[in-house]
C-alpha positions as CSV (number, residue, x, y, z in Angstrom):
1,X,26.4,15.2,-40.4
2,X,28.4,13.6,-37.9
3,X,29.3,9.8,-37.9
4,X,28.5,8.2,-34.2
5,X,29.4,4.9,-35.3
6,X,33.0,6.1,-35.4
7,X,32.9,6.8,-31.7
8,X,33.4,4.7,-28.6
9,X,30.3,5.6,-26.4
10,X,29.2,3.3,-23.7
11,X,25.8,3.6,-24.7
12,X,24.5,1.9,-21.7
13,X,26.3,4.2,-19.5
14,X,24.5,7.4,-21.9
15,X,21.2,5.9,-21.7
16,X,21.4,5.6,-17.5
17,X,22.4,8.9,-17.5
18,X,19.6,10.4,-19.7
19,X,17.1,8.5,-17.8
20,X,18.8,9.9,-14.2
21,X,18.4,13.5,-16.0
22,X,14.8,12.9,-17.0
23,X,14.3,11.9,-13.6
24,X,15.5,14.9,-12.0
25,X,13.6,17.2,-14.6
26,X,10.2,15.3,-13.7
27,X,11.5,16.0,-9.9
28,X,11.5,19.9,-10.5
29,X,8.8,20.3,-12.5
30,X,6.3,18.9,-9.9
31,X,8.2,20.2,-6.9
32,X,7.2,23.6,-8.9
33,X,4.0,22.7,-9.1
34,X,3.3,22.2,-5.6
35,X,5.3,24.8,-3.3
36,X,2.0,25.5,-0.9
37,X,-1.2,23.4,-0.4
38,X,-4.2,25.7,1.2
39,X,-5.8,23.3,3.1
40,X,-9.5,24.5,3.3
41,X,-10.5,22.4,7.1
42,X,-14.0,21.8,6.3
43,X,-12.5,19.3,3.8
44,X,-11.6,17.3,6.5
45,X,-15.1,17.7,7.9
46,X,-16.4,16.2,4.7
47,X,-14.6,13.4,3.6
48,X,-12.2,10.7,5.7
49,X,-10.1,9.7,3.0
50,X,-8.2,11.4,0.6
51,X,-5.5,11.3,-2.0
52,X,-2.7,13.3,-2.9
53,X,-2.8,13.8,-6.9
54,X,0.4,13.7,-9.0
55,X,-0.5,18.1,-9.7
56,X,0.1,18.6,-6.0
57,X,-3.6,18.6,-5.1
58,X,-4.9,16.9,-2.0
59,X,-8.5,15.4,-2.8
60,X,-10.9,14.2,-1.0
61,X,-12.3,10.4,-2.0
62,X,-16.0,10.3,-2.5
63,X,-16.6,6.4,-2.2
64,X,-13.4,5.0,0.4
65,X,-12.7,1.5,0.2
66,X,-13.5,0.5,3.7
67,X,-12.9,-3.0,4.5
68,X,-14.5,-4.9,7.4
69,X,-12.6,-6.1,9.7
70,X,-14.2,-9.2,10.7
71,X,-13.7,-10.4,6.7
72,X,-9.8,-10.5,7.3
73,X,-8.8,-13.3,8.9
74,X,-6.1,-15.4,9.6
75,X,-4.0,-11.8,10.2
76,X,-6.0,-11.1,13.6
77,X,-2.5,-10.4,15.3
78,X,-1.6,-8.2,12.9
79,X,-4.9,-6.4,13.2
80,X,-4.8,-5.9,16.6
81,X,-1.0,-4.7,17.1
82,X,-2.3,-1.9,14.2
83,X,-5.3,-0.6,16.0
84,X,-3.4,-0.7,19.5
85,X,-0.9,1.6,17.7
86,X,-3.5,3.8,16.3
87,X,-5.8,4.2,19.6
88,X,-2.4,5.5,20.7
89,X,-2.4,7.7,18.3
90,X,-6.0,9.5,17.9
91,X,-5.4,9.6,21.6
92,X,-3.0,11.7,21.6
93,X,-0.2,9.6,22.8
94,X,3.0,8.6,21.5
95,X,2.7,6.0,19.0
96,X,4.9,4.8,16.0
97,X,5.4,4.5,12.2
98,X,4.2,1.4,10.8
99,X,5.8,-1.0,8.3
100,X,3.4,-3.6,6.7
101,X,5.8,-5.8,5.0
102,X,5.0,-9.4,3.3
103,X,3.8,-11.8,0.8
104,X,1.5,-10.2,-1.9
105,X,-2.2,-10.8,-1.7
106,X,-2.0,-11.0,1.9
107,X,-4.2,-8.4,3.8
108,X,-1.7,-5.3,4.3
109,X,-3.5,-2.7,2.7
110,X,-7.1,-3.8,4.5
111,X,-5.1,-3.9,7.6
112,X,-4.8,0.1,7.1
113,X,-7.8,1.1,5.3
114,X,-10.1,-0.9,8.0
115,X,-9.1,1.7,10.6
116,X,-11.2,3.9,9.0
117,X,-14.4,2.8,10.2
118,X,-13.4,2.4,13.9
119,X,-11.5,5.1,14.5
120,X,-12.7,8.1,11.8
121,X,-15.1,9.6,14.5
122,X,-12.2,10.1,16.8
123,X,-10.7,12.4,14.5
124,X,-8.7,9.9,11.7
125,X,-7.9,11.0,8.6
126,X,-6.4,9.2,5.4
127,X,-4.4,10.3,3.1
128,X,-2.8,8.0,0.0
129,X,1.0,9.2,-1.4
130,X,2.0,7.2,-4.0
131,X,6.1,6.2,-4.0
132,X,6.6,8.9,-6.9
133,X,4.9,11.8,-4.9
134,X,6.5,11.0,-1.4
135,X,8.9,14.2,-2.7
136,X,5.7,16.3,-1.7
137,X,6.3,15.0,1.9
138,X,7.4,18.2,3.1
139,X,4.1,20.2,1.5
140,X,1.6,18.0,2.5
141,X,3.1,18.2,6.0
142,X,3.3,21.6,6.1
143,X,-0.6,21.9,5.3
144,X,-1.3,19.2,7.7
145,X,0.3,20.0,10.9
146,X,-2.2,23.0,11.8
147,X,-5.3,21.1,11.6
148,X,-7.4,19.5,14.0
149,X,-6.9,15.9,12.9
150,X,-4.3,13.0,13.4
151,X,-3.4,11.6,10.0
152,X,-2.4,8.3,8.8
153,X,-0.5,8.9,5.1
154,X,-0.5,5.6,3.8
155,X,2.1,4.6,1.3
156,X,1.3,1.3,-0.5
157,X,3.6,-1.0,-1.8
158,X,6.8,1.0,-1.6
159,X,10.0,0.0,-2.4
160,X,13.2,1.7,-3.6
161,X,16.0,1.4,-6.0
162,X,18.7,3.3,-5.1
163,X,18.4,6.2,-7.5
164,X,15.0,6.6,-7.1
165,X,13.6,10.1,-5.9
166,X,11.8,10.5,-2.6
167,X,14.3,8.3,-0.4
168,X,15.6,10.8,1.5
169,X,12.1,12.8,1.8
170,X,10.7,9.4,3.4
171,X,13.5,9.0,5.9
172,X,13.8,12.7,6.9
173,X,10.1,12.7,8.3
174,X,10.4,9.0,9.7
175,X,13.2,10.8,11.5
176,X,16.8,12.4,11.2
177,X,15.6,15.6,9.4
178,X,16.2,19.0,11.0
179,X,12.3,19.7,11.2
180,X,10.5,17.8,13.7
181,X,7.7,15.5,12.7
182,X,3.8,16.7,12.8
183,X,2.3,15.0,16.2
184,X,-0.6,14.9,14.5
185,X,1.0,12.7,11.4
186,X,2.2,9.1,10.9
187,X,3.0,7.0,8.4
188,X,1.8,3.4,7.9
189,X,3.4,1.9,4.4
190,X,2.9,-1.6,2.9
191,X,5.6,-3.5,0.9
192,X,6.7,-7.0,-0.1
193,X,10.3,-5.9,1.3
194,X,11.4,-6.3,4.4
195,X,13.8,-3.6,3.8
196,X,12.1,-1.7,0.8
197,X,15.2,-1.7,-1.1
198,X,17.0,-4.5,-2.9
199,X,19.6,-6.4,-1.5
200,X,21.7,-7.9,-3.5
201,X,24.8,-11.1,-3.4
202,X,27.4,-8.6,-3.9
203,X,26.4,-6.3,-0.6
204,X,27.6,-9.1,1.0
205,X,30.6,-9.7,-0.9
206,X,32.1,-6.4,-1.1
207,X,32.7,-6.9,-4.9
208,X,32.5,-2.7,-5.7
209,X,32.9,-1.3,-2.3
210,X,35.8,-0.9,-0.2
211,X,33.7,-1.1,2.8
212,X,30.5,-3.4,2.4
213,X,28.8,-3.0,5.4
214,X,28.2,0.6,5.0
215,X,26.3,-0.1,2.1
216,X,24.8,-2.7,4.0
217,X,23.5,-0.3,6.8
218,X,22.5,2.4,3.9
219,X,19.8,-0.2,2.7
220,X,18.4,-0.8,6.0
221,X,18.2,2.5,7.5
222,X,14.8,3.5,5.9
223,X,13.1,0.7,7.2
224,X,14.7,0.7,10.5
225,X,13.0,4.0,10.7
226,X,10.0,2.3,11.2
227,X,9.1,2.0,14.8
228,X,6.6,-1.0,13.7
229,X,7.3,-3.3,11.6
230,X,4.6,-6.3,10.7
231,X,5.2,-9.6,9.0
232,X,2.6,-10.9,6.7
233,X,3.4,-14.4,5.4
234,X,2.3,-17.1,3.2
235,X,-1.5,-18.6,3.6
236,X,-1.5,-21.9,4.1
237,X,-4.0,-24.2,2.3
238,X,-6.1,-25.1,5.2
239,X,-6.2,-21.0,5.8
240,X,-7.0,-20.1,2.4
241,X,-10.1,-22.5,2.8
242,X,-11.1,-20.9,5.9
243,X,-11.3,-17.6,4.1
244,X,-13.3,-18.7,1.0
245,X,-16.0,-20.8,3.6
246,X,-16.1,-17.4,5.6
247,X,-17.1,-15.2,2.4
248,X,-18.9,-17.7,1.2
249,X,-21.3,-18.2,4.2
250,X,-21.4,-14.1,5.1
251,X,-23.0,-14.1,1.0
252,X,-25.0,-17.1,1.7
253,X,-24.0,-18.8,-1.6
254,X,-26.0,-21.9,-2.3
255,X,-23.5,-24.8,-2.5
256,X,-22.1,-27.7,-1.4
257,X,-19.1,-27.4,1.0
258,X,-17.4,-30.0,-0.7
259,X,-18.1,-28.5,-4.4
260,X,-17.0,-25.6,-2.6
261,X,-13.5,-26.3,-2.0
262,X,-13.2,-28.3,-5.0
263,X,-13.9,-25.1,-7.1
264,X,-11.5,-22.7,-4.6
265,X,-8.5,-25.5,-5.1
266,X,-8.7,-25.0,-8.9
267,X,-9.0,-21.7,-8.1
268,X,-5.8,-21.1,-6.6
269,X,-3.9,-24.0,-8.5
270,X,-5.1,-21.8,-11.9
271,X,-3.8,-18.6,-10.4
272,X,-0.7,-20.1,-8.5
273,X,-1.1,-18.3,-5.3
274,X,-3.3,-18.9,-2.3
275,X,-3.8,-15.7,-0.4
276,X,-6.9,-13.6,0.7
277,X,-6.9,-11.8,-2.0
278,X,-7.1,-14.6,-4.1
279,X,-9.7,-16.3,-2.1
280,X,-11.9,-12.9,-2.7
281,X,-11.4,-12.9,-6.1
282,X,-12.9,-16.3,-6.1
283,X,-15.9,-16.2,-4.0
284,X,-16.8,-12.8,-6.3
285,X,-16.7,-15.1,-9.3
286,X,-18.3,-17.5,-8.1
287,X,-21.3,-15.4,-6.6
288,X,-21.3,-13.5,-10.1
289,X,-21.9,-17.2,-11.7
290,X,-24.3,-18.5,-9.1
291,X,-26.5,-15.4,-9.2
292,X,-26.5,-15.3,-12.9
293,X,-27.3,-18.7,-13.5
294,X,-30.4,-18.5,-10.6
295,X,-31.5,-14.9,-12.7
296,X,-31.7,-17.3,-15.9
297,X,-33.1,-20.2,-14.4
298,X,-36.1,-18.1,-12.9
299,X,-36.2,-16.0,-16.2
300,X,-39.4,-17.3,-18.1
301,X,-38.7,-19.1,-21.4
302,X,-39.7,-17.3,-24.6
303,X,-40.9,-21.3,-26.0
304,X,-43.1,-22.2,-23.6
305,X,-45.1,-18.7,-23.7
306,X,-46.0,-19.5,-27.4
């Protein structure tokens, strides 16, 4: 048997390189598995959202999470600049790829997914791609474009490294590939980048790269592909208080407003964020507890039936 401690391997170097192979094998195999899609159209008749499985099968969702609208607040702006883009859309019109970029927590995917109810009647459909299956790009497109629909494919919280698979898939339909887009497709992606790839001290340094800037303008080219591109930022204190009193008055919870925002402080401070997801987490705690407790409290007592 041969003696690998004897040889000088970078083993670090091996290791990328196995993993970059493993990659490429996971790429083929499901590229393999999904050449053709048949599309059946009365699926689209039946359901409004749908999701693309990792087998290269687009599904339809039974039970869509469909957010109201008038329960996201503080990101009214944001709301508004998304359905203006969308009516253009389902209109026919020219309309644009949407970036949804910002702090976690804050609203980007109810943004999208609170289309649905205003504008699925109109002829929008949804369709979830998850960052390791935007390689299928060109397949689900393919069985798309012939329908009678417009369709959103909403990517959530994508990001890139650079070796990761399904770059170049993303930014060939966002535009600069040789086959023109669907009309009848868009894409509207969320992400906590502002770029969706990382940017690092030495892109700015030129330490490894004869010319800097070109690696510079490699990482922003994907997002610059975006037509739209949304900021979502931090929720301030006063904001986050606003949200819980709104969820709290739509369930009609029975307390105090100061005990109230007592309990959503220590909340937050426990979970160190404030954001609207946070403040939802909250309020469906503290209905669970205050609903519980009134079930008990009404409950009759096993000692005083004796």
């Amino acid at each position: 048997m041969m003696n690998l401690t004897h040889l000088n391997l970078d083993w670090d170097f091996l290791i990328e390189k196995i993993d970059r192979l493993m990659d490429l094998t996971d790429e083929f195999l499901s590229r393999k598995l999904a050449e053709e899609v048949d599309a059946d159209p009365q699926m689209f008749h039946e359901h409004i959202a749908f999701r693309w499985s990792h087998d290269g099968v687009l599904e339809g969702v039974e039970f869509p999470d469909l957010p109201d609208p008038d329960g996201l607040l503080g990101i009214e702006h944001a709301l508004e600049r998304l359905r203006q883009n969308t009516r253009q859309f389902v209109a026919g019109l020219p309309a644009n790829n949407v970036l949804l970029w910002g702090e976690r927590g804050t609203g980007k995917s109810s943004a999208i997914k609170s289309l649905l109810p205003e504008f699925a009647e109109k002829g929008l459909r949804l369709v979830e791609v998850h960052k390791d299956d935007l390689y299928h790009l060109p397949v689900i497109t393919r069985a798309l474009r012939t329908q009678p629909f417009r369709f959103i494919l909403f990517c959530d919280d994508l990001s890139f490294d650079e070796s990761e698979i399904g770059f170049r898939e993303l930014k060939a339909l966002l535009q600069g590939g040789i086959e023109a887009p669907p009309e009848n497709v868009l894409i509207y992606a969320t992400g906590n980048r502002r770029h969706l790839m990382p940017e690092r001290f030495e892109d700015n340094t030129g330490e490894a790269e004869i010319h800097p800037e070109e690696a510079v303008s490699e990482k922003l080219s994907l997002s610059d592909r975006f037509g739209i591109a949304i900021g979502f930022y931090p929720v301030t204190q006063d904001l986050y208080l606003a949200i819980v009193g709104h969820l709290a008055k739509r369930r009609e919870l029975p307390i105090a407003p100061a005990e109230l925002e007592r309990e959503a402080l220590q909340w937050a401070l426990s979970r160190g964020a404030r954001s609207g997801r946070v403040a939802r987490q909250f309020v469906d705690d503290l209905t669970g507890r205050l609903t519980l407790a009134a079930r008990e409290a009404a409950a009759p007592n096993p000692e005083n039936s004796r």
